[in-house]
N, C-alpha and C positions, 0 to 999 in steps of 0.2 A: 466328746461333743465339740464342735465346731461352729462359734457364731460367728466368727470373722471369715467366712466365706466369702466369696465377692458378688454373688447375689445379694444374701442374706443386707451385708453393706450396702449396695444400691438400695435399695429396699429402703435400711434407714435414713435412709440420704433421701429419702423422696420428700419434695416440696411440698406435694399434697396430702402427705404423712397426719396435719393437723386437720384434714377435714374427714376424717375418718379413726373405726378405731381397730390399732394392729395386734393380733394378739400371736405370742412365740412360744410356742410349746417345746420345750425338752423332754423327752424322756429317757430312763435308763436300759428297758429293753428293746431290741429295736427284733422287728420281721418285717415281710414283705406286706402284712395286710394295710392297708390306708388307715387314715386318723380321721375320724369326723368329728364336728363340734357340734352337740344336742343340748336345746335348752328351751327356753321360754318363748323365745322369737319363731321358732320353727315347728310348736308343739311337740316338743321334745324326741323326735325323728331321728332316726339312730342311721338312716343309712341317705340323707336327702345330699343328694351327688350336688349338689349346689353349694352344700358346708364341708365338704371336703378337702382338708387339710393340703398344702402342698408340702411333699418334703424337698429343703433346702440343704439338708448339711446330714452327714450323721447321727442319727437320734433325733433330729433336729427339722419342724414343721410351725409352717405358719398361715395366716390367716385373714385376710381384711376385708371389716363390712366397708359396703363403699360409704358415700359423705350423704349421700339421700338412703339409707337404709331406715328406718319404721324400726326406731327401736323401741323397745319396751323402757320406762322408766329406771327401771332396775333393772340388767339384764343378767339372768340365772343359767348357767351352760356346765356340761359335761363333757368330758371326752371319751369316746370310745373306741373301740376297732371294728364297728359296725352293727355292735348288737348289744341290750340289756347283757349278754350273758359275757363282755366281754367288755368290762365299763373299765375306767381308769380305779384302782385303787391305792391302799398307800403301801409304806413298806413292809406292813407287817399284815398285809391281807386284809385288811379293813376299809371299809365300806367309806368315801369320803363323803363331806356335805357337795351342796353343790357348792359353784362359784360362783362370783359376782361381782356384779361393777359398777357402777354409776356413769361411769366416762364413755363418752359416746366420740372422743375421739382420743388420738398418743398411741402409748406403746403399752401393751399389757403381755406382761413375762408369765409364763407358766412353767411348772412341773408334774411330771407324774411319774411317781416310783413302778408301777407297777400294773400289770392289766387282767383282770378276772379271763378263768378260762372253763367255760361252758358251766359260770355261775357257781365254781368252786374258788378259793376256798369257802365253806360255811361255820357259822357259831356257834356253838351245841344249846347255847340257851334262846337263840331263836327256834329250834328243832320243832316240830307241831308235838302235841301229846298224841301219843299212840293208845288209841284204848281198842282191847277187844269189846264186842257188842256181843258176839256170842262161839262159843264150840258150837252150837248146835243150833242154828237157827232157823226156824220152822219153815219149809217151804212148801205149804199144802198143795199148790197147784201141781206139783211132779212128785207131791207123797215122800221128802227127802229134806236133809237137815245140810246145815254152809257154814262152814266159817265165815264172818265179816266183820269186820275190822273198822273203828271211825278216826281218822287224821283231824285232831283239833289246834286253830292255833295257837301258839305257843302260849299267849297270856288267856287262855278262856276262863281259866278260873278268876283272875281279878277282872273279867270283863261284864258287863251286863249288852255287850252287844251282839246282836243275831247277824247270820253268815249268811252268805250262797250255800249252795252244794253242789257238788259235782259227784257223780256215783259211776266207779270204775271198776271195768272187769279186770278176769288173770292177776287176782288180787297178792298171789303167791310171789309175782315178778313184778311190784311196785317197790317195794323197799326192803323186804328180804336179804340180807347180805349172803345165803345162801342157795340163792336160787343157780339152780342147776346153768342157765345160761345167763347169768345177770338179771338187774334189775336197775330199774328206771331211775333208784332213790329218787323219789320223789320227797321224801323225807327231807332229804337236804337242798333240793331244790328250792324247797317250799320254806327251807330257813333260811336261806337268801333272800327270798324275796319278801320274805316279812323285815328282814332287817334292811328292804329299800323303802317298809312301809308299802309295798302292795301284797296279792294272796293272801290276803285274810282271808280262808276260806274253810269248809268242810267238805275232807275227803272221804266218803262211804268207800271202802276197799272190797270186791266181791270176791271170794273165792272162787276158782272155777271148779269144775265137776270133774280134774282128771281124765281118768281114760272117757267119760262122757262130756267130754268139754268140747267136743265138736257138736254131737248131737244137740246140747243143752242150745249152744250160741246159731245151731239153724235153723232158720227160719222157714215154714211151710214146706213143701216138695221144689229141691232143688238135685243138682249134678251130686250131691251127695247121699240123696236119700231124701225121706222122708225126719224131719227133725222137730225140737222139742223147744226152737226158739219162742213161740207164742205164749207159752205157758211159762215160760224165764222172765220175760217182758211184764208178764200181766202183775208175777210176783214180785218184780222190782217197783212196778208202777203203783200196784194196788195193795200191796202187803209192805215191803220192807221202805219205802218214801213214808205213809203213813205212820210208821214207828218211829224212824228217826225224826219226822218232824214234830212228835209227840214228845219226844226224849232228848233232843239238841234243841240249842236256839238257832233257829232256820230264818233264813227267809222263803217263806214258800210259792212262792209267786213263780210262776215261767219262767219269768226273765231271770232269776235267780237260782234256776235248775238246770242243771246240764246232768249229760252223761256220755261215757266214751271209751276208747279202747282199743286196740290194735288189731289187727288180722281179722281171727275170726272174732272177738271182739268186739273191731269195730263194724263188724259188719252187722252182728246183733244190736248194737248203737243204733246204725241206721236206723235197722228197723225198728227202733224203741220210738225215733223219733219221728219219722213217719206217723209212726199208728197213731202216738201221746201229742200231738205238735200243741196242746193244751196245759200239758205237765212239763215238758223239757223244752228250754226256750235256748239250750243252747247245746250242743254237738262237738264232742272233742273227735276226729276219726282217723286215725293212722293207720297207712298200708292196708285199709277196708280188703278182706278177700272177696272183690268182687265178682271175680270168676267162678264163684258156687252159685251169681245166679246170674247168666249172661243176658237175661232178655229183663231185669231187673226195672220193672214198671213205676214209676213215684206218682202212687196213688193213696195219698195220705188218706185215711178213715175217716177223719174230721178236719171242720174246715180250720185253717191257719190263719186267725183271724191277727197275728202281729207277727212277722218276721222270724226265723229263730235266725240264728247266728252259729254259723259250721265251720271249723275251723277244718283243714281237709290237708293230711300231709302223705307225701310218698317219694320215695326213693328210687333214684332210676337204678342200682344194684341189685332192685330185689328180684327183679323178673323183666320177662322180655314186653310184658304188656301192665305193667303197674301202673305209669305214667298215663298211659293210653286208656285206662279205664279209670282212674281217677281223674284225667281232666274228660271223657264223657259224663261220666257222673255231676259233673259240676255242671258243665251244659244242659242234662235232662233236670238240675233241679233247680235251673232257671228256666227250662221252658215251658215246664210242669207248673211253674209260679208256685210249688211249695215254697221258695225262697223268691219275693219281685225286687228286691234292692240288691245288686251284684256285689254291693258292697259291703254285705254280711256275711258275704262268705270270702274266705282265705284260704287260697291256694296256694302251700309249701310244699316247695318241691328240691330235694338234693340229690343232684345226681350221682353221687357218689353215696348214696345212702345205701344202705344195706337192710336185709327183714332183721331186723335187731335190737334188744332193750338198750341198747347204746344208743341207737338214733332217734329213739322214741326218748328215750330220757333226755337229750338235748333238747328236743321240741316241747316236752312238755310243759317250760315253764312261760315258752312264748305263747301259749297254745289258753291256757289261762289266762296269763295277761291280755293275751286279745278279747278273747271270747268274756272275762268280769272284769277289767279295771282298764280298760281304752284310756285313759287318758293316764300318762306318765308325767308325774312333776317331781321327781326324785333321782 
């Protein structure tokens, strides 16, 4: 590290040093990605190119609000390298508080050991409780039994308080450590994020149907056939929601229901939440294979009388028209006004993304975070 630079100097030499407040980050590991500072003043915004560190020295980045800055009384800030999943922590992988300061002008000196990467490492005693719900769990509308699986959080036994749910397909490649092409750990995601104090949540995990995992997740007469998606939806909506909410503490309300999923997956999602826009008040949908239905109409069943909130991601790796049909898709469901506030829905997009439980597992816990706990003070 290097503070005696001759910026860095001029800097402190500055006259009008006392009408503002500077703050000097060190850190130990250094890359190319930028440093931004997220906190209270900015509703804790992880990527606001405004708060964007300059680097001055090796390892070494600074920062000043100007002398008319609207600060908050106290002001409470983070550092990160762009993202919740990539927050400052300390040396030994742990989660810091925030920061803080009363001074609204001088010099404030910082450190940080170390930077979370893609919300690893995790606690074991944050972990959610994994219970099964059943071997065999009845699915009368296709005459056929499912594994499914409930993710609870970590304290539900000492808690008396009810959750969201989220209810996920390809149950096999969420947190399976043996899953034939990876999985999402969403497990350890999800204990991350309880130990920043958000995702408190319930994960319903579905199995899929194997070699009928296509048929089961399509929907009506499409490029694939004729499929068995209507009668997956009816059982998710109207048989296995009813249970768990009889049997978990839920919140059961819309706004506190999602459902989601990848591929074909998420394509069965859509159409979960098209038909239900009554039941699922929220949309997780990765790499949707939208190509099994190209003329793909958003003609909800019933009316949408609140918003939902869709969180919509795709990778330009995966295919030559991924991009290209997932931001149509977003367009037809703002023109359609199944969705009229542009600002419920969230379009990620990496272009170097791949069809993969590696990229869907990065996304997933920003994907939550957006769609149950909008506001970040942690």
């Amino acid at each position: 590290m290097n503070l005696d630079n001759t910026t860095l100097t001029q800097e402190l030499n500055d006259p009008i040093l006392n009408t503002g407040l500077y703050i000097i980050l060190t850190t130990d590991e250094d890359d190319a990605r930028p440093v931004y500072i997220s906190g209270n003043f900015n509703n804790w915004r992880t990527q606001d190119k405004e708060f964007m560190m300059e680097k001055i020295g090796n390892n070494v980045y600074h920062y000043k609000f100007s002398h008319d800055f609207d600060y908050p009384v106290e002001l409470l800030y983070k550092f990160t390298k762009g993202d919740w999943s990539e927050v400052e922590i300390d040396s030994h992988g742990n989660r810091t508080e925030n920061r803080s300061t009363l001074a609204h002008t001088g010099i404030q000196k910082e450190h940080v050991a170390r930077w979370r990467k893609n919300w690893l490492p995790f606690k074991q005693s944050f972990l959610p409780q994994v219970q099964l719900i059943s071997d065999e769990f009845e699915i009368p509308q296709l005459n056929k039994t499912r594994k499914i699986w409930a993710l609870l959080p970590h304290d539900y036994d000492n808690s008396s308080e009810s959750y969201p749910v989220m209810y996920l397909q390809d149950a096999q490649n969420l947190f399976n450590e043996s899953a034939e092409f990876g999985n999402w750990e969403i497990d350890k995601k999800l204990a991350v994020m309880s130990e920043y104090k958000i995702g408190k949540i319930i994960i319903i995990a579905i199995e899929h149907a194997k070699e009928d995992r296509i048929k089961e997740y399509n929907v009506g007469k499409t490029v694939l056939g004729k499929g068995q998606g209507k009668k997956y939806i009816r059982f998710v909506t109207d048989t296995l929601k009813p249970f768990v909410d009889s049997n978990f503490r839920t919140k059961k309300e819309r706004e506190f229901t999602g459902i989601g999923g990848s591929s074909m997956g998420g394509l069965v999602s859509i159409f979960s939440g098209l038909r239900n826009p009554e039941v699922y008040g929220k949309l997780m949908i990765f790499s949707p294979s939208l190509w099994v239905v190209p003329e793909l109409k958003i003609n909800p069943k019933k009316a949408n009388t609140a918003d939902s909130k869709i969180y919509l991601y795709g990778g330009g790796d995966e295919s030559k028209t991924m991009i290209e049909h997932i931001k149509s898709f977003k367009e037809n469901l703002i023109s359609s006004e199944f969705v009229k506030d542009k600002s419920k829905i969230n379009l990620s997009i990496n272009r170097q993304g791949k069809h993969s439980e590696t990229y869907w597992s990065d996304e997933f816990p920003k994907a939550i975070e957006w769609l149950f706990f909008n506001t970040k003070e942690s």
